[in-house]
C-alpha positions as CSV (number, residue, x, y, z in Angstrom):
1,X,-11.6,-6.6,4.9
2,X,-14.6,-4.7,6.4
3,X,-15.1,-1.5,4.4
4,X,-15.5,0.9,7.4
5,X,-11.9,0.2,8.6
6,X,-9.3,2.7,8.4
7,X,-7.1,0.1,6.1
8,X,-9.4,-0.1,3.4
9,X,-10.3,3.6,3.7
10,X,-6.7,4.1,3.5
11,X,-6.2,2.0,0.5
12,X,-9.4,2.7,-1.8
13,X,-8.2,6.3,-3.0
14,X,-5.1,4.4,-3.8
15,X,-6.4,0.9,-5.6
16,X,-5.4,1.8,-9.3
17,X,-1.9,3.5,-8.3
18,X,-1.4,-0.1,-6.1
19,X,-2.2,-2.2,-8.5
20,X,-1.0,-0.3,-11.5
21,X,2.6,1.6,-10.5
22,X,5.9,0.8,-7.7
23,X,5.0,0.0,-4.2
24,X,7.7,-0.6,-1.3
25,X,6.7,-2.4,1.9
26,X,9.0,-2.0,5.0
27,X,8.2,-3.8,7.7
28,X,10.2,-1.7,10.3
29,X,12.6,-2.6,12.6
30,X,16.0,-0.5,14.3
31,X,18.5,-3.2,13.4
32,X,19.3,-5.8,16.2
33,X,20.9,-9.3,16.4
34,X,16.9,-11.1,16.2
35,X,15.8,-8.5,13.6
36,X,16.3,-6.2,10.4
37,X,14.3,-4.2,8.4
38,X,12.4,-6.4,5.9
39,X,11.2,-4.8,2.3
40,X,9.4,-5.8,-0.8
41,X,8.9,-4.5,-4.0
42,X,6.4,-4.6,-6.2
43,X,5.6,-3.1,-9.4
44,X,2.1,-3.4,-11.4
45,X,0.9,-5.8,-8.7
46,X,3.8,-8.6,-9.1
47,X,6.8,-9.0,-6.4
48,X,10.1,-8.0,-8.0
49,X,12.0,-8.4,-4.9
50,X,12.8,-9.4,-1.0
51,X,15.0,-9.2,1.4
52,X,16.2,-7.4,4.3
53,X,17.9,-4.3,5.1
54,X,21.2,-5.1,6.4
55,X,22.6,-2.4,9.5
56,X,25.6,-3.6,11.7
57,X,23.3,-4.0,14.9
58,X,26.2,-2.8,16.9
59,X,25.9,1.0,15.6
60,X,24.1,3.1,18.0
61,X,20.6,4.1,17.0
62,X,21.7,7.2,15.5
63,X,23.8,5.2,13.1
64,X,21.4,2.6,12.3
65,X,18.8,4.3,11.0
66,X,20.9,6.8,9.3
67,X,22.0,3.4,7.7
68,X,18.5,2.6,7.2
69,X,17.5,5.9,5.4
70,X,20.7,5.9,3.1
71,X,20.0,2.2,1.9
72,X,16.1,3.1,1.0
73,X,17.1,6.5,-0.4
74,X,20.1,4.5,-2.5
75,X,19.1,1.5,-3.1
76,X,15.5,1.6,-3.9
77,X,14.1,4.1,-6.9
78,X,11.4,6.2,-5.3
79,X,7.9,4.0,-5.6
80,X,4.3,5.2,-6.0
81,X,3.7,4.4,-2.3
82,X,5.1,2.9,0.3
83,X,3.8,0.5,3.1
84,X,4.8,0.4,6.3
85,X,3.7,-1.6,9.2
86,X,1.6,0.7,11.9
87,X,2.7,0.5,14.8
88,X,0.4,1.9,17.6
89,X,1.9,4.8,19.7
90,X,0.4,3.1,22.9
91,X,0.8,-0.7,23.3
92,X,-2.2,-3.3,24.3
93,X,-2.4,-5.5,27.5
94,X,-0.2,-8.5,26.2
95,X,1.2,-5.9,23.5
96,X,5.0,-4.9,23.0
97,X,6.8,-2.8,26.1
98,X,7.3,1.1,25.6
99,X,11.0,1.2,24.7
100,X,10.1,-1.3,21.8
101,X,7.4,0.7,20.4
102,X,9.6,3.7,20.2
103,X,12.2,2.0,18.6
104,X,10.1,0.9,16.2
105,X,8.3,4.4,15.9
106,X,11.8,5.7,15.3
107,X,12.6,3.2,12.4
108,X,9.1,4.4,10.8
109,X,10.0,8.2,11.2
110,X,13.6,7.3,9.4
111,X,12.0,5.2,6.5
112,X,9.4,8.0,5.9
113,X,12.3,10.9,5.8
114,X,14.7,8.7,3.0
115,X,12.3,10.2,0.2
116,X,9.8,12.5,-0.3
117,X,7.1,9.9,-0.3
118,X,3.6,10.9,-2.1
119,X,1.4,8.4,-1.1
120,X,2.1,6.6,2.2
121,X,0.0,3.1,3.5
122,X,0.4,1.9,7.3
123,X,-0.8,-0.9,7.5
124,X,-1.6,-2.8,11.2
125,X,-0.4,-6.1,11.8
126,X,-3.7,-7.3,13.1
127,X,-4.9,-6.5,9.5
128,X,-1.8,-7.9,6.9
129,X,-1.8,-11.1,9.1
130,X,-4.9,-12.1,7.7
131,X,-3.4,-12.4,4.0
132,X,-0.6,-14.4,5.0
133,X,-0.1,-17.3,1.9
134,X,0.5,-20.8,3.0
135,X,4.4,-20.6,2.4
136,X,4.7,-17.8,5.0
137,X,7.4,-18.1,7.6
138,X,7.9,-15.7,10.7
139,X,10.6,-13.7,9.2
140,X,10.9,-9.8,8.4
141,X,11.2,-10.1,4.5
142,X,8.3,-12.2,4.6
143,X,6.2,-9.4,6.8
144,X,7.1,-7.2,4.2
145,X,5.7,-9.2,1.2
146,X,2.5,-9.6,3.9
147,X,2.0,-6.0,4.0
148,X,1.7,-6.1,0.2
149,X,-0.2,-8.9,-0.7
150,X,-2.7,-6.7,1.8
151,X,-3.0,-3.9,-0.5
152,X,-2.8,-5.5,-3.4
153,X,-5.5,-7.7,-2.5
154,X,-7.5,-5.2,-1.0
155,X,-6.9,-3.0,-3.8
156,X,-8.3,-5.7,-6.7
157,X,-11.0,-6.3,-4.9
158,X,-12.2,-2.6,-4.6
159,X,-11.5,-2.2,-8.3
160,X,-13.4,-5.0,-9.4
161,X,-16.3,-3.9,-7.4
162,X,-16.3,-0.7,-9.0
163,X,-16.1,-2.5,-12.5
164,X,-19.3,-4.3,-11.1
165,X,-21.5,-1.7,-11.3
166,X,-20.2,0.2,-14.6
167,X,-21.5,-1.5,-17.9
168,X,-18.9,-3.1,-20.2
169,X,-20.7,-1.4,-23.5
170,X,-22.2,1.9,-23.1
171,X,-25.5,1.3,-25.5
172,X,-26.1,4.8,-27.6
173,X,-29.9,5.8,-28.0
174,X,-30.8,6.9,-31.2
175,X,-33.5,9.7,-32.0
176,X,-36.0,8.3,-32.9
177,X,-37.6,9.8,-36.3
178,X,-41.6,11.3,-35.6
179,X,-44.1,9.4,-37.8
180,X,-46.3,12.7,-38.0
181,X,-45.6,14.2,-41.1
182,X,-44.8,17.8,-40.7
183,X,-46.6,20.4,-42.8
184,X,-45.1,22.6,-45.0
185,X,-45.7,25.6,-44.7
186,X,-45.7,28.2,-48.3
187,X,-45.7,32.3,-46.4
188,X,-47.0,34.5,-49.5
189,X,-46.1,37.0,-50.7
């Protein structure tokens, strides 16, 4: 990932706290019959857990992500940061319609309000893509465990390069004695 991006500007303050402590990744979504909210969670850089966020997709969007919320605020102890996918306020030519992007919008406000989240990542899907492992299927769990092999991959990689330039042994320097004799000196008396 190119180091002037907002991701990785995002994440480098971050890299120890990533790799080191609990992170939940949402990928968002308002509950309907194609899609859920997916999640993953990962603690000192190693997936714990998967899945999806099950909401009866026939509640009104009130209800849903109330539903959303309470199973985040419940369900899930409160992490070191959570990931979410970014989803821009406007859409690109070829990008998703209005109504979706506010649906989505909406899912990300109710994810952020289920706990008083310290650090917060979002992620775009134009960068997590790029990480995707070879046994990635289309699926919103799998987004989810996307968005954190992201930042945890980012993350190392910033780490390491600030390993780079630190030496492993700090070498001491030792005075080192004169060879000119020093006079002594008698005062009289």
């Amino acid at each position: 990932m190119n180091k002037t991006t907002k991701t990785y500007q995002a994440i480098k303050p971050l890299a120890k706290l990533l790799v080191e402590g609990k992170v939940l990744c949402i990928d968002p979504s308002t509950g309907s019959q194609s899609s859920m909210p997916g999640f993953a969670y990962y603690e000192a850089g190693v997936l714990k857990e998967r899945g999806i966020i099950k909401v009866d997709h026939r509640l009104n969007r009130s209800l849903k992500l109330y539903e959303i919320a309470r199973t985040i605020r419940e369900e899930f102890p409160v992490p070191d940061v959570l990931i979410v996918e970014y989803i821009p306020p406007v859409s690109y030519k070829g990008g998703m319609n209005s109504v979706a992007v506010m649906a989505l919008q909406k899912a990300i406000g109710a994810i952020m309000g289920a706990h008083p989240f310290e650090h917060l990542l979002e992620i775009p899907a134009s960068a997590w893509k790029s990480y995707k492992p070879e046994a990635y299927e289309k699926s919103d769990d799998w987004d989810a465990v996307c968005l954190g092999l992201c930042a945890l991959t980012v993350a190392s990689e910033i780490i390491q390069e600030e390993w780079a330039d630190k030496p492993i042994v700090k070498k001491t320097v030792k005075k080192k004695r004169s060879r000119v004799k020093k006079r002594k000196t008698r005062t009289r008396r």
